[in-house]
C-alpha positions, 0 to 999 in steps of 0.5 A, spaced: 826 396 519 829 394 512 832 398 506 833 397 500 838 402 496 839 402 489 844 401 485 847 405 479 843 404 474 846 408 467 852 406 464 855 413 463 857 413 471 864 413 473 867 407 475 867 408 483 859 406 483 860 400 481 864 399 486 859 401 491 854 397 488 857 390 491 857 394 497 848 396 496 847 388 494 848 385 500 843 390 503 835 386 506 830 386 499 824 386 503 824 393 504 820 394 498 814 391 494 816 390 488 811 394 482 803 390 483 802 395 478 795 399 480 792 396 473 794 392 468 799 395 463 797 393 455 802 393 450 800 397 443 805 394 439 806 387 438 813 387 436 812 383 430 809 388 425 803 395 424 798 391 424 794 396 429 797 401 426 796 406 421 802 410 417 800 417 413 807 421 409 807 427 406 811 427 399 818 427 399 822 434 401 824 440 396 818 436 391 811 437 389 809 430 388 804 428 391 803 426 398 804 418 400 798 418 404 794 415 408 797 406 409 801 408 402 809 406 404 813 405 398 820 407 401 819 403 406 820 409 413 816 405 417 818 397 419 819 393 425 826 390 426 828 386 432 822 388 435 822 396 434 819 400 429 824 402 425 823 409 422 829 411 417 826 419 417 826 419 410 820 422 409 815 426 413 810 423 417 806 418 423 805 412 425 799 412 429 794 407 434 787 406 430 785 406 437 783 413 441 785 412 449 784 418 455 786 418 462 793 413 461 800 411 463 804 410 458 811 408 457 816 407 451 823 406 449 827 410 444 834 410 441 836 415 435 839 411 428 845 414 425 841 417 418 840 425 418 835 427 411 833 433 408 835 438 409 843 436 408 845 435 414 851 437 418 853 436 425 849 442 429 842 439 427 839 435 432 836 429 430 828 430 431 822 427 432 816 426 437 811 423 440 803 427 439 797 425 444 791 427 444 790 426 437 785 427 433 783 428 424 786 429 420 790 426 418 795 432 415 792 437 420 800 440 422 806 441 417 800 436 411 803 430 415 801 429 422 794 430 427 791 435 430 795 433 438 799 436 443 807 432 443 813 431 447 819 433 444 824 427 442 829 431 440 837 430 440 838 433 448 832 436 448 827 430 450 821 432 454 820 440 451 812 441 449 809 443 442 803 445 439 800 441 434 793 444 434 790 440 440 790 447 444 794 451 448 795 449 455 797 452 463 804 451 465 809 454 471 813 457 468 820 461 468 823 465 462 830 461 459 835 463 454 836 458 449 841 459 443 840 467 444 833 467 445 829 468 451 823 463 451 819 459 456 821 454 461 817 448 465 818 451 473 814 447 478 815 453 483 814 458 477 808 462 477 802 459 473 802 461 465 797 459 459 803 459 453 801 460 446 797 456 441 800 456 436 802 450 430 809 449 431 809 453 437 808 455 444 814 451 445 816 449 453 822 447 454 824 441 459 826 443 466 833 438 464 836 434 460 836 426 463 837 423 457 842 418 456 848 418 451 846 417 443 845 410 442 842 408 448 835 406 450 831 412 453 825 411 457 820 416 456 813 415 460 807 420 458 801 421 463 794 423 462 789 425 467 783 428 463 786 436 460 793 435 465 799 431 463 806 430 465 812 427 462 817 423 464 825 421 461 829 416 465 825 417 471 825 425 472 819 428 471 820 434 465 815 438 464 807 438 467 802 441 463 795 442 465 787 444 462 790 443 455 784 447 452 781 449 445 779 456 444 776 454 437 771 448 440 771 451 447 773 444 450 778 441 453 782 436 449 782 429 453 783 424 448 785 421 442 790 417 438 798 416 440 802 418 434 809 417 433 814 421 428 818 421 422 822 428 422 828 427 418 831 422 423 833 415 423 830 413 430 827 406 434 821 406 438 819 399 442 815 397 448 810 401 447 805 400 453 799 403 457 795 402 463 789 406 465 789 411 470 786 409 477 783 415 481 782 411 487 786 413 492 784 412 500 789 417 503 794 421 501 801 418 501 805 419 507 813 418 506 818 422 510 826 423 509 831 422 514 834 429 512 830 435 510 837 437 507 843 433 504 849 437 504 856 437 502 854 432 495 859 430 491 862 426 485 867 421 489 861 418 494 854 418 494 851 421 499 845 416 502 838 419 502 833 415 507 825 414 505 821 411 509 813 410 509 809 412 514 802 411 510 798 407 506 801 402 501 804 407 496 807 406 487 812 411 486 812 412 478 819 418 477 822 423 481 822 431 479 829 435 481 827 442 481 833 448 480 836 451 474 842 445 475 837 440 476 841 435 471 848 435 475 845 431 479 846 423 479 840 419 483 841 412 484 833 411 482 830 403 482 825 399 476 819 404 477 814 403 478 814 400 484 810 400 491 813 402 498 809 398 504 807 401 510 812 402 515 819 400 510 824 404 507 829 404 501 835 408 501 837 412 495 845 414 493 845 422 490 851 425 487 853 430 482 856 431 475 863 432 475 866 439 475 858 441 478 859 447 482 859 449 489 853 450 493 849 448 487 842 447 490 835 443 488 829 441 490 828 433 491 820 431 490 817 424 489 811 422 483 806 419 484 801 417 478 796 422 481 801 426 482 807 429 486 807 426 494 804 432 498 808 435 504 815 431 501 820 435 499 828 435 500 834 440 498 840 437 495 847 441 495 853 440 491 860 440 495 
């Protein structure tokens, strides 16, 4: 039976894993079918300008000029460059898709620029801005700049959280985090099932981790929306899952709308925006088993080799989830997703840690797929 196991993927590894990668190389390649993706993935943006795309801004900060409005962009805050939309932060406000989408995989890549704007500032502000879904008119809903929606958080160290911008308040499992001398909520999946606040600005739920990479690097971020559910993905972890996102004022479920990208006093880039639509179809559950159910004695200096094989039908895997209060000291290896897993092959995956991680660290390891988590899979991880 073949196996693939994959080599390192982040730039920010030590230098050992290059070592080990020549080693992985040689390895049989057909353990694995590469991605035939469940459908076809559409790209929103073509790389050349905003054609499809419609901008709102509020006016400048500290003033009270009028706003900019809708498709009005003197400044310039909004411009394609080398095939991302570059947003220089300077005001406030969206770029947003003419169409409305629902039940979708969406993918993108996003890098911070340099530039801070108003309020002036200094190094402890984080460079900020967002991704809204599910949005909805008008167009100055939230803040007089961005629509009615629920949002991923792009924020410097922060990618992943979950706010409130009108669409409703939604269920998450959570657990209590202290942030900053605060106690606020934190996405767990083994914590119990809560309903957070519904407010504009609010009913943040902070990611289970921080898997970005270093400030200047492309980050990919993944979104997936099954009707009122959603999951958000960074790197390949899975960060946070929210469920029965819910408007009390309509009494409706929110499961669709436009996709709103941010300018919020930060220079950032986004490019390869892409969605396919969610396929429900599914014959059996997906069925892989691990070679171990516990992979001890991790550490920093050499990988520890994590064996999967699939015992079921043809399954994609689209991410991992790392469960555990220091599920980012962990480093895995993780393949191109999504890719699909034949019956019957397996593919292996080298686990690490963080240098200075503590002892006995332990987490939980899950698989994604786009219907969600492999069922009755589960592996613990423990540091050295």
């Amino acid at each position: 039976m073949g196996t693939e196991t994959f080599g390192m993927k982040y730039m920010k590894r030590p230098f050992y894993h290059f070592v080990l990668l020549g080693l992985f190389l040689g390895l049989n390649k057909s353990a694995f079918a590469q991605t035939k993706q469940e459908s076809t993935w559409k790209s929103i943006f073509n790389g050349k300008d905003l054609s499809n795309w419609d901008t709102y801004m509020r006016q400048p900060e500290g003033t009270n000029q009028k706003p900019f409005g809708l498709n009005n962009d003197p400044l310039k805050v909004f411009t394609v460059s080398d095939g991302a939309i570059h947003v220089s932060g300077q005001l406030w406000g969206g770029v947003s898709t003419k169409d409305e989408y629902e039940n979708y995989h969406l993918r993108f890549k996003v890098k911070w620029g340099e530039k801070k704007w108003y309020p002036v500032p200094n190094d402890t502000i984080k460079r900020d801005a967002g991704l809204l879904y599910h949005a909805t008119g008008p167009f100055n809903f939230a803040y007089d700049c961005w629509l009615r929606s629920s949002e991923l958080q792009i924020q410097e160290g922060e990618i992943g959280d979950f706010f409130g911008v009108g669409a409703g308040s939604a269920e998450f499992p959570l657990q209590k985090k202290n942030v900053r001398g605060k106690s606020l909520d934190q996405y767990n999946p083994d914590a119990p099932l809560q309903r957070n606040a519904d407010a504009v600005g609010g009913g943040r739920v902070y990611r289970s981790g921080d898997f970005e990479l270093p400030h200047g690097q492309w980050n990919t971020c993944e979104l997936i929306t099954r009707g009122a559910d959603a999951v958000y993905i960074v790197n390949g972890y899975v960060v946070n899952r929210l469920f029965n996102t819910y408007r009390q004022g309509i009494h409706q479920q929110t499961t669709r709308g436009k996709i709103q990208f941010q300018s919020e006093g930060a220079e950032v880039f986004y490019k390869n925006m892409e969605l396919r639509p969610i396929n429900f179809n599914r014959k059996n559950a997906p069925h892989l088993v691990a070679d171990q159910s516990a992979l001890k004695n991790i550490n920093a200096d050499k990988p520890e080799l994590l064996k999967i094989t699939n015992s079921g039908d043809d399954v994609e895997l689209i991410a991992v989830e790392l469960i555990g209060n220091a599920n980012d000291q962990f480093v895995i290896n993780l393949p191109s997703f999504p890719f699909k897993i034949t019956k019957g092959k397996s593919f292996t995956l080298p686990v690490s840690v963080k240098p200075g991680t503590t002892a006995n660290t332990i987490v939980k390891f899950r698989l994604e797929t786009v219907l969600g988590p492999v069922p009755d899979f589960e592996v613990s991880l423990e540091s050295k």
